[in-house]
C-alpha positions in Angstrom: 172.3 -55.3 194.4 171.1 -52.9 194.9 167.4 -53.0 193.8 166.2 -49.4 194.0 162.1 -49.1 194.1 161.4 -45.8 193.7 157.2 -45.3 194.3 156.0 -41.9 193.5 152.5 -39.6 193.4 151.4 -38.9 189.6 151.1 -35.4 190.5 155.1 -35.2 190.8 155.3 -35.4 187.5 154.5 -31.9 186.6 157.4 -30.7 188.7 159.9 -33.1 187.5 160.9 -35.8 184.6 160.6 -39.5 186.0 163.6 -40.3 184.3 166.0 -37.2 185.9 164.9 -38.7 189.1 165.5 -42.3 188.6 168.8 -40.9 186.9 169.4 -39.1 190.6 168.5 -42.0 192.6 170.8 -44.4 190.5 173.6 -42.3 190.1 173.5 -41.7 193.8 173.8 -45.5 194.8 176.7 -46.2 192.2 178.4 -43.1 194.1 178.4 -44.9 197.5 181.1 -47.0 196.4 179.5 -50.2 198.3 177.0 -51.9 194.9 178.3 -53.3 192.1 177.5 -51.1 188.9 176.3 -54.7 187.2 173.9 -55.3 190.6 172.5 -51.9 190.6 168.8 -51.4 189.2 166.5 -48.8 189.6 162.9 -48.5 189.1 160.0 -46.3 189.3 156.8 -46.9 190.4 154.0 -44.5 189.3 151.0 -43.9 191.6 147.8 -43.1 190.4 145.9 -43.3 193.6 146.9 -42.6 197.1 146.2 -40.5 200.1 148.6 -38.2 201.4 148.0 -36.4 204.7 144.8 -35.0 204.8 144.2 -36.0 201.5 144.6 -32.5 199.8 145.5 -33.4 196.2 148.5 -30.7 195.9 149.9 -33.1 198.2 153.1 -35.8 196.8 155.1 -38.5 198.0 158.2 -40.3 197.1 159.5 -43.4 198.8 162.4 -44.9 198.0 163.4 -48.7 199.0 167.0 -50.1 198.4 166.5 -53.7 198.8 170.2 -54.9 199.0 172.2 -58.2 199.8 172.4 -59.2 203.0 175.8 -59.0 204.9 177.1 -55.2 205.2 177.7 -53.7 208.2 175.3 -51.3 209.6 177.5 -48.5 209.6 177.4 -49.0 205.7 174.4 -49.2 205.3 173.5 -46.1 207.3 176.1 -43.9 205.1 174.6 -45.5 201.7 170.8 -44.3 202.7 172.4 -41.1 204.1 173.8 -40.5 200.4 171.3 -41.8 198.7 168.6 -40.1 200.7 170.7 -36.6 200.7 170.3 -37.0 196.5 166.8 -37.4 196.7 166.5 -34.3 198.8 168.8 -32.5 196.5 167.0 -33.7 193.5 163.6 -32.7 195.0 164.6 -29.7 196.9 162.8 -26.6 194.4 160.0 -29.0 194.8 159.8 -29.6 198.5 160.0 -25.4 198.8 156.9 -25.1 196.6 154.8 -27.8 197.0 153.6 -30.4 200.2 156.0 -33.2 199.9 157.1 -35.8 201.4 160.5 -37.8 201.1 160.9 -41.3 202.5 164.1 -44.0 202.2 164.6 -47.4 203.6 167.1 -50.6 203.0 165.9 -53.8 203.5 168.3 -56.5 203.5 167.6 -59.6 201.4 167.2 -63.1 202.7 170.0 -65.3 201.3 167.6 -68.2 201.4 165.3 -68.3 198.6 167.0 -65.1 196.3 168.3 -66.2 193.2 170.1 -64.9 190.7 171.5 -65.2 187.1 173.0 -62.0 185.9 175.7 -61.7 182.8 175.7 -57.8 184.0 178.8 -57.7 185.6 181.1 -59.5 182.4 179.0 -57.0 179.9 179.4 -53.8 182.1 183.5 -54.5 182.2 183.8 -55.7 178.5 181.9 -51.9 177.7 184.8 -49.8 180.2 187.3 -51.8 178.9 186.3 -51.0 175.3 185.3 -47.4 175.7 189.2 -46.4 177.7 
């Protein structure tokens, strides 16, 4: 884990490349420190219809959600958003100064009970470093 769901207004797109900002978002999370590179997955959900405000159409959204084991202390979590949310801002920023947009980020903990998992990431992920030093 992390699971990052990144929702977003189509109109974004003529201001910046979905993949530079899932990039962002990812490389923000794996900066933290706290997920494991082989748990970490980020996604992007395009939005064809919403309503934003007062429903102008210049106006965009991105939320992001970080849905992540359950367990870490608040603290941590708090400084993950912080730094992930910070990216987003960074990423977004000629954007925001040009355009009505509005950032949002949340972490939702996962239930232990009832999340499975089967993942060979992890093994894969260290055989590649360990080939590529």
């Amino acid at each position: 884990m992390p699971h990052l769901i990144v929702e977003y207004s189509s109109n974004l797109e003529a201001n910046i490349a979905p993949s530079a900002l899932a990039a962002a978002i990812h490389a923000a999370a794996l900066e933290t420190g706290i997920f494991p590179i082989g748990g970490c997955r980020t996604r992007l959900l395009r939005h064809e219809i919403y309503v934003i405000g007062d429903g102008h159409p210049d106006n965009r959204f991105v939320h992001v959600q970080a849905r992540i084991g359950a367990g870490r202390p608040a603290e941590v979590r708090q400084r993950a958003a912080e730094h992930i949310f910070a990216s987003l801002k960074a990423t977004t920023a000629s954007i925001f100064a040009s355009q009505p947009l509005g950032l949002t980020f949340e972490i939702v903990e996962i239930d232990p009970v009832g999340s499975l998992k089967h993942n060979n990431l992890h093994d894969i992920i260290a055989q590649r470093r360990q080939v590529a030093q």
